[in-house]
C-alpha positions as CSV (number, residue, x, y, z in Angstrom):
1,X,17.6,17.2,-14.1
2,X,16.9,14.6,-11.4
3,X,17.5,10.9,-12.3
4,X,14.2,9.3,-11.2
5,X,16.1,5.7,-11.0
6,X,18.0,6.6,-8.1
7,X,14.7,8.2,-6.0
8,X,12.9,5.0,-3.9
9,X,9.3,5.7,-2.9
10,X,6.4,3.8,-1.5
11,X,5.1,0.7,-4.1
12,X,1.5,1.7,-4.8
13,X,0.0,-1.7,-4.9
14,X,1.2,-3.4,-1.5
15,X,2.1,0.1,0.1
16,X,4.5,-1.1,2.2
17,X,7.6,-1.5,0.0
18,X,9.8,1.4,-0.9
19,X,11.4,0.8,-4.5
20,X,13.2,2.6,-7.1
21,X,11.3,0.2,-9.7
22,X,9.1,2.4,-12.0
23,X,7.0,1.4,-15.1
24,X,4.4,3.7,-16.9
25,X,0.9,2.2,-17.4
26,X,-1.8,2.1,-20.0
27,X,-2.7,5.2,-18.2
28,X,0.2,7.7,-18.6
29,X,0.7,6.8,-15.2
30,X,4.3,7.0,-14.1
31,X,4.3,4.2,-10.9
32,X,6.6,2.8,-8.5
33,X,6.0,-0.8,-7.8
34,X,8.1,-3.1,-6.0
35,X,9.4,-6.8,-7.6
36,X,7.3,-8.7,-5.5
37,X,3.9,-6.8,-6.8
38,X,5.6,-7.1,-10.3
39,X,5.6,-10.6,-9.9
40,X,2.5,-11.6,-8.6
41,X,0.8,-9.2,-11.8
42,X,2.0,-12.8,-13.5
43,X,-0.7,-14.5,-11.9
44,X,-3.6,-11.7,-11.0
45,X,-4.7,-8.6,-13.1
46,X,-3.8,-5.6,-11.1
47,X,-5.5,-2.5,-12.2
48,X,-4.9,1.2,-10.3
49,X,-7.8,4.0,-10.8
50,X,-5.8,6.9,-11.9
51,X,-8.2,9.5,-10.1
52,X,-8.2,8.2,-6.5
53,X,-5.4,5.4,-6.8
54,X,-7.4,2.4,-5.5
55,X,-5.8,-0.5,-6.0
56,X,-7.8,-4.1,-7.5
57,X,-6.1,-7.1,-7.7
58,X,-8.4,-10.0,-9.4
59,X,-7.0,-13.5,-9.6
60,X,-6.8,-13.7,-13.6
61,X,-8.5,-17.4,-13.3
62,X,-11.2,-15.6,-11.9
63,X,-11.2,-12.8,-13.9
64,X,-11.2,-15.1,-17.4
65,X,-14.2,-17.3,-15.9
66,X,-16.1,-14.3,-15.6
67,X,-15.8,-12.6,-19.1
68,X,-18.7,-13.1,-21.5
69,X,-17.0,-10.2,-23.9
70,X,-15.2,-12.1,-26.9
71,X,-13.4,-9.4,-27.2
72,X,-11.9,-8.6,-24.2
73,X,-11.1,-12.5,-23.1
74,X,-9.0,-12.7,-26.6
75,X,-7.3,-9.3,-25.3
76,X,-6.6,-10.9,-21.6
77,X,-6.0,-14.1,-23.2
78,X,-3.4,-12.5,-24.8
79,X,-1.7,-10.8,-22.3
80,X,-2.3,-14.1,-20.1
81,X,1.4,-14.5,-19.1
82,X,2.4,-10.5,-19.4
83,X,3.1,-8.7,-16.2
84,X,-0.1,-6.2,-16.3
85,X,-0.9,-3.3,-14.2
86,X,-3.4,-1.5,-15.5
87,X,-5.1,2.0,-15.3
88,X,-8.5,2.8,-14.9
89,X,-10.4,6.2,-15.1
90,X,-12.8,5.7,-12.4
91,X,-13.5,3.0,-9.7
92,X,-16.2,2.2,-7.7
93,X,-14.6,4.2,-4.6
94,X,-14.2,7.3,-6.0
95,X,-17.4,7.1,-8.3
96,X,-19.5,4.7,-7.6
97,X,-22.6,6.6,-9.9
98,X,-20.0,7.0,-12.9
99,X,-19.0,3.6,-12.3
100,X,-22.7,2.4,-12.6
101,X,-24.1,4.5,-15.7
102,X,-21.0,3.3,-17.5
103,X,-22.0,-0.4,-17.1
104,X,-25.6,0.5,-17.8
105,X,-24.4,2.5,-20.9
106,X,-22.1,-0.7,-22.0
107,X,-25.2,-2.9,-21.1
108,X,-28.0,-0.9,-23.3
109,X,-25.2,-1.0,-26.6
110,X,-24.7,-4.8,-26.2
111,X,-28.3,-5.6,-26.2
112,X,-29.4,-3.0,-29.4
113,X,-25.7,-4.7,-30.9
114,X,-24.5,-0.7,-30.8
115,X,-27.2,0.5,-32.9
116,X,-29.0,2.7,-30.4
């Protein structure tokens, strides 16, 4: 068996590090990220689309002034000071149309309160 610790390979968020750092995301994603990306997840959201790998890095300032979800700004809130890199399914780049139903979909439950 291969010990993955010793094996560098290209950060995926700045793509111009090589690093044997790896962490596994919300995602199941096994990454390798370099200490300087880990770092600056401190201060900005960083979240990779598991299909395509597009990276999106969001100031979290930005990102809690722009929440109207309860919800999801006590999750963020929570994780305020965490290192986060997050997965998601889709993005806009690989699926812009599966990006846009999903927000219509989200949209149409919050104004019938879930009931439709």
């Amino acid at each position: 068996m291969e010990d993955r610790r010793s094996i560098k390979e290209l950060c995926i968020v700045c793509r111009d590090a090589m690093t044997d750092l790896q962490v596994d995301n919300d995602q199941g994603m096994r990454i390798s990220v370099c200490r300087q990306c880990l770092d600056a997840s401190r201060e900005n959201f960083i979240w990779i689309c598991s299909h395509c790998r597009s990276v999106y890095i969001r100031p979290k300032s930005l990102v809690f002034r722009r929440l109207e979800d309860p919800g999801l700004m006590q999750a963020y809130l929570e994780c305020q000071d965490a290192d986060v890199i997050q997965g998601v399914d889709i993005c806009i780049a690989c699926d812009p149309q599966g990006v846009h139903q999903a927000v219509a979909a989200s949209e149409r439950a919050n104004e019938c309160g879930g009931h439709c």
